[in-house]
C-alpha positions in Angstrom: 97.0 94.6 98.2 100.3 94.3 99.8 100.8 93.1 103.5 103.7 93.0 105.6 104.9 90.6 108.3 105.7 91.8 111.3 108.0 89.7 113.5 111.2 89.7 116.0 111.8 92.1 118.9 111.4 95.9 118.8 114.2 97.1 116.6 112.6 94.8 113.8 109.3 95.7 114.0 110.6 98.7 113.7 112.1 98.7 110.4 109.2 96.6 109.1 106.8 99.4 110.3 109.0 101.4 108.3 108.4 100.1 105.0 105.2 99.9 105.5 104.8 103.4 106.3 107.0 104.1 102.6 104.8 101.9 100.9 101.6 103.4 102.4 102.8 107.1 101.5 103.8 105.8 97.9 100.1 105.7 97.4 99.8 101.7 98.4 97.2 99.5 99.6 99.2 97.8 102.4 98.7 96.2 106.0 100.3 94.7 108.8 99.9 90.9 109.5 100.5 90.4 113.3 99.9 86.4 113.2 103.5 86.1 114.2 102.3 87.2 117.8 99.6 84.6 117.9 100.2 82.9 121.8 99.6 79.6 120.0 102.8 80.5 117.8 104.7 82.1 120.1 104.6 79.2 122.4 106.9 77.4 119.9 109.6 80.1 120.0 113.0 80.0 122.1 113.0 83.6 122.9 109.3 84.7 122.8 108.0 88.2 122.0 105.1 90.5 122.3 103.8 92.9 119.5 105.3 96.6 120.8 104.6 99.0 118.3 101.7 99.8 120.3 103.7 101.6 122.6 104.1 104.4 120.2 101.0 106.5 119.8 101.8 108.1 116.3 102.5 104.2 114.9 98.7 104.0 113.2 98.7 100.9 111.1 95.8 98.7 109.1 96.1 95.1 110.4 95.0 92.2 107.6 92.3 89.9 107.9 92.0 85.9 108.3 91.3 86.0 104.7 93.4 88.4 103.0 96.4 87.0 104.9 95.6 83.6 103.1 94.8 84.8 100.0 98.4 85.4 99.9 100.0 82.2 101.9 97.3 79.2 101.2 97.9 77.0 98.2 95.0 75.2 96.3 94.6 71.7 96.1 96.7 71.9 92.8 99.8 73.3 94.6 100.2 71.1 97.2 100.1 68.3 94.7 102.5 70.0 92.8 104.7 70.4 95.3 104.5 66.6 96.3 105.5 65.4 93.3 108.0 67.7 92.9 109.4 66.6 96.4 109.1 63.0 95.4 110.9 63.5 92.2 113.8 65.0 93.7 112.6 68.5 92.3 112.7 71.9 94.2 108.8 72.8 94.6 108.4 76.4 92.9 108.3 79.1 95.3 104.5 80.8 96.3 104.8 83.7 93.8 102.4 85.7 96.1 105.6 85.7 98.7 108.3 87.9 98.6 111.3 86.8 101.5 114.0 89.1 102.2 117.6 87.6 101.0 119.7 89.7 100.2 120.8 93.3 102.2 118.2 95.7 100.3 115.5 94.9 97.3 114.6 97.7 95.6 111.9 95.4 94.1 109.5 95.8 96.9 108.7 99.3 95.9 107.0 98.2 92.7 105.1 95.7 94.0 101.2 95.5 94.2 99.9 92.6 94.8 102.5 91.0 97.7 102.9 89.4 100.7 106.4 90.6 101.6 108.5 89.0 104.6 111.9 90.8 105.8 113.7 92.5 108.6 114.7 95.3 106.1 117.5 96.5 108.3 119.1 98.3 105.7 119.1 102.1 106.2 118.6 102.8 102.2 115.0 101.0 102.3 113.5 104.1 104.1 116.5 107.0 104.6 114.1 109.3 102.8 111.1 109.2 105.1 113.0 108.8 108.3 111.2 112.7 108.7 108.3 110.8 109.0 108.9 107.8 110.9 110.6 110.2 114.1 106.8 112.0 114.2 105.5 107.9 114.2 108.4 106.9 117.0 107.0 108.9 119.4 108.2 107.6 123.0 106.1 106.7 125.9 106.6 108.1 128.9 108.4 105.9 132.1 105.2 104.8 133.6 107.4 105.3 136.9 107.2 108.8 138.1 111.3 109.1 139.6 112.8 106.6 136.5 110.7 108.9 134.1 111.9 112.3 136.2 115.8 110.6 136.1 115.4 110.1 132.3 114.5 113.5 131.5 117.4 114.3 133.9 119.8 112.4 131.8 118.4 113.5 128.1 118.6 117.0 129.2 122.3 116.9 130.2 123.3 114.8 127.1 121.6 117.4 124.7 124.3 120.1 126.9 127.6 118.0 126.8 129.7 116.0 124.0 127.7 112.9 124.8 127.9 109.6 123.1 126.0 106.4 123.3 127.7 103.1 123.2 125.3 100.0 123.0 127.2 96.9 123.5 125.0 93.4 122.7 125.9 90.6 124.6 123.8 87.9 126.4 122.2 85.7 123.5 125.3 86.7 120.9 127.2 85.1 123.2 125.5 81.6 122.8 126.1 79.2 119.9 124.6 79.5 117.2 124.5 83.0 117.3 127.8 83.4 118.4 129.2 81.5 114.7 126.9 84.5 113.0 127.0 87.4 115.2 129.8 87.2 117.1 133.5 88.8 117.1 131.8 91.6 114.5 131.5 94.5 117.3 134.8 93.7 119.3 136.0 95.1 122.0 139.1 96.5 119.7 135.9 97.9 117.7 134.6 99.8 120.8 137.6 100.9 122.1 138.2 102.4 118.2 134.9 103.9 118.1 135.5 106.0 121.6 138.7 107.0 120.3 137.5 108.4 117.4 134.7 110.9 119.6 137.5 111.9 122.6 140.3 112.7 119.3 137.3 115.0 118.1 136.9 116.2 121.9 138.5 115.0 124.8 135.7 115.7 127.5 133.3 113.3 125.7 131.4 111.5 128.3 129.9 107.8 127.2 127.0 106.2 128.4 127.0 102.4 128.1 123.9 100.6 127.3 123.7 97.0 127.7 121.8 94.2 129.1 124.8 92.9 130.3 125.7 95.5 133.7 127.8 92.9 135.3 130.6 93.2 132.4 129.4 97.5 131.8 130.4 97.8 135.6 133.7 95.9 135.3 134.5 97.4 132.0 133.7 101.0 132.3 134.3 101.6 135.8 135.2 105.1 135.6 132.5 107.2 136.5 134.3 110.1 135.0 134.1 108.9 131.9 131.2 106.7 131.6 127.8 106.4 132.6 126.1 102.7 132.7 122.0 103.1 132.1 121.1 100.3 134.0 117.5 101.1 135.2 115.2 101.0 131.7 114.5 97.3 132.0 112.4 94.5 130.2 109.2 96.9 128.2 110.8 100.4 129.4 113.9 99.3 127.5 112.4 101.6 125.2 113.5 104.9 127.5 117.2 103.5 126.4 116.6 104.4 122.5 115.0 107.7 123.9 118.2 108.4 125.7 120.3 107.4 122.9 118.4 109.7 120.5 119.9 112.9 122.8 123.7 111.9 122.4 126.2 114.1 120.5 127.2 110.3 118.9 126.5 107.2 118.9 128.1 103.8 118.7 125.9 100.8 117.3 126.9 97.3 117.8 125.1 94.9 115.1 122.2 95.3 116.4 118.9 96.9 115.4 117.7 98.3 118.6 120.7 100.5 118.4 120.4 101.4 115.0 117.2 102.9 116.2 118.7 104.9 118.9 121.1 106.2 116.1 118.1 106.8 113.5 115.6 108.9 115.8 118.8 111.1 116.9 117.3 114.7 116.0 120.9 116.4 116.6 122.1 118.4 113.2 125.7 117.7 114.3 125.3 113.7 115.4 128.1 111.2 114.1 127.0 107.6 114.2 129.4 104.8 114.1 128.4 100.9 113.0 129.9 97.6 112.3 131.1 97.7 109.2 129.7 93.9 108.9 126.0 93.1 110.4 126.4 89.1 109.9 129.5 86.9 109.7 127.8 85.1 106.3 126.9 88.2 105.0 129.5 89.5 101.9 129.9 93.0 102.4 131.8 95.6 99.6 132.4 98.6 100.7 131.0 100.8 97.6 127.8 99.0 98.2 127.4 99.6 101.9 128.2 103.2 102.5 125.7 103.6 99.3 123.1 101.6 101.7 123.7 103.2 104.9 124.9 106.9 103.4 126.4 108.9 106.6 126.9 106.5 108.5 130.5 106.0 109.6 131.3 102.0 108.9 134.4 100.3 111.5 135.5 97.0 111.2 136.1 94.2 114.0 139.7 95.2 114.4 138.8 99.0 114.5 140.0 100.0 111.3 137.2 102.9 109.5 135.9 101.6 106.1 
């Protein structure tokens, strides 16, 4: 048997639905172990979250039991001895071979395993490219569950599938804050935004761009011209959701490094759609440029100071 964890915000569980779902249609014996959601866990956490998969209809899933989840993650008596001494000796204790942790940007690995308890965030577009058919009849959206928001979205949607529309998610807010900030920050500049436009009004010069962000104070500021730009500011808190439907309708779209708008790129039906990420997605990750436009084939890759990869 081989279980996944699930864990993070949306845009994570995401991607580890994702492998899940490749494992399950490789033939696999796999389920979901949703323990990270347990209140008595999450009381513990900094920024809290709730299990949302659920909101998609088409996401079925298998969750794991008590027991199969520790058949995987308890060590006998012997272990924990082990590990003791191995502590007290000044020896690394031996990893649980029954775990499999995420280090590097893709494992190929995973696909071969049986017998697995596998923990990862599995960002990387190369772990499930070929079944992303698949996983946008999964993604299904919800619907607004308020009648005018849902009526204004489908509003929207409809006149970004007519025009040369582009989708520009800027993350602020908890990037901003240290530690995050050392790791995540000064990788989707504002040198790196203003490149990324560029690049959509040189290809056509009535592109319109609708800014999505948490942070509408600094969208309204920034991107004042209503001519130009549009600022979704009404999908908030669990109908954030609506904004990766509405990004899934642009012409383009431009990701910061951030899952939830890799997501809005990945579910984008459009034959002729151009997507634009950070070339990096961490400040201590290495990065070689062979390597990542094999793992994220398509996709158009711009550095912090603008520059295309």
């Amino acid at each position: 048997m081989l279980i996944v964890k699930i864990a993070g915000g949306l845009g994570n569980q995401m991607q580890q639905y994702a492998v899940y779902t490749k494992l399950r249609e490789m033939g696999k014996d796999v389920k979901l172990d949703l323990s990270w959601f347990d209140p008595k866990v999450q009381k513990n956490m900094l920024a809290p979250r709730e299990f949302e998969l659920s909101i998609f209809k088409n996401a079925d899933f298998e969750e794991c039991t008590d027991e199969e989840r520790d058949y995987f993650l308890k060590r006998n008596a012997l272990q924990k001895l082990f590990g003791k001494l191995a502590k007290g000796l000044g020896i690394r204790d031996n990893e649980n071979p029954r775990v499999f942790i995420e280090k590097n940007m893709y494992h190929s690995e995973i696909f071969e395993f049986d017998d697995m308890y596998i923990n990862g965030y599995f960002a990387c577009q190369k772990y499930y490219e070929d079944y992303m058919g698949l996983l946008k009849e999964k993604f299904v959206f919800p619907e607004h569950p308020d009648e005018l928001l849902q009526t204004r979205n489908m509003t929207l949607a409809d006149k970004m599938d007519k025009e040369p529309s582009v989708s520009v998610h800027i993350r602020r807010g908890d990037y901003l804050d240290p530690p995050n900030f050392e790791m995540l920050g000064n990788i989707a500049t504002e040198e790196y935004y203003e490149s990324a436009m560029n690049y959509f009004l040189c290809r056509n010069p009535d592109t319109h761009f609708y800014i999505f962000t948490s942070d509408h104070e600094y969208a309204r500021n920034r991107y004042s011209d209503e001519s130009k730009y549009t600022i979704v500011d009404w999908n908030v808190g669990k109908n954030s959701v609506q904004d990766l439907m509405l990004m899934s309708h642009c012409r383009g779209n431009i990701c910061a490094n951030s899952t939830f708008s890799f997501w809005g790129a990945r579910l984008n039906r459009r034959d002729d759609k151009e997507v634009i990420r950070t070339y990096r997605m961490r400040n201590n990750q290495p990065v070689d440029p062979d390597i990542m436009h094999d793992y994220w084939k398509g996709w158009i890759l711009m550095d912090e100071k603008g520059s295309i990869i």
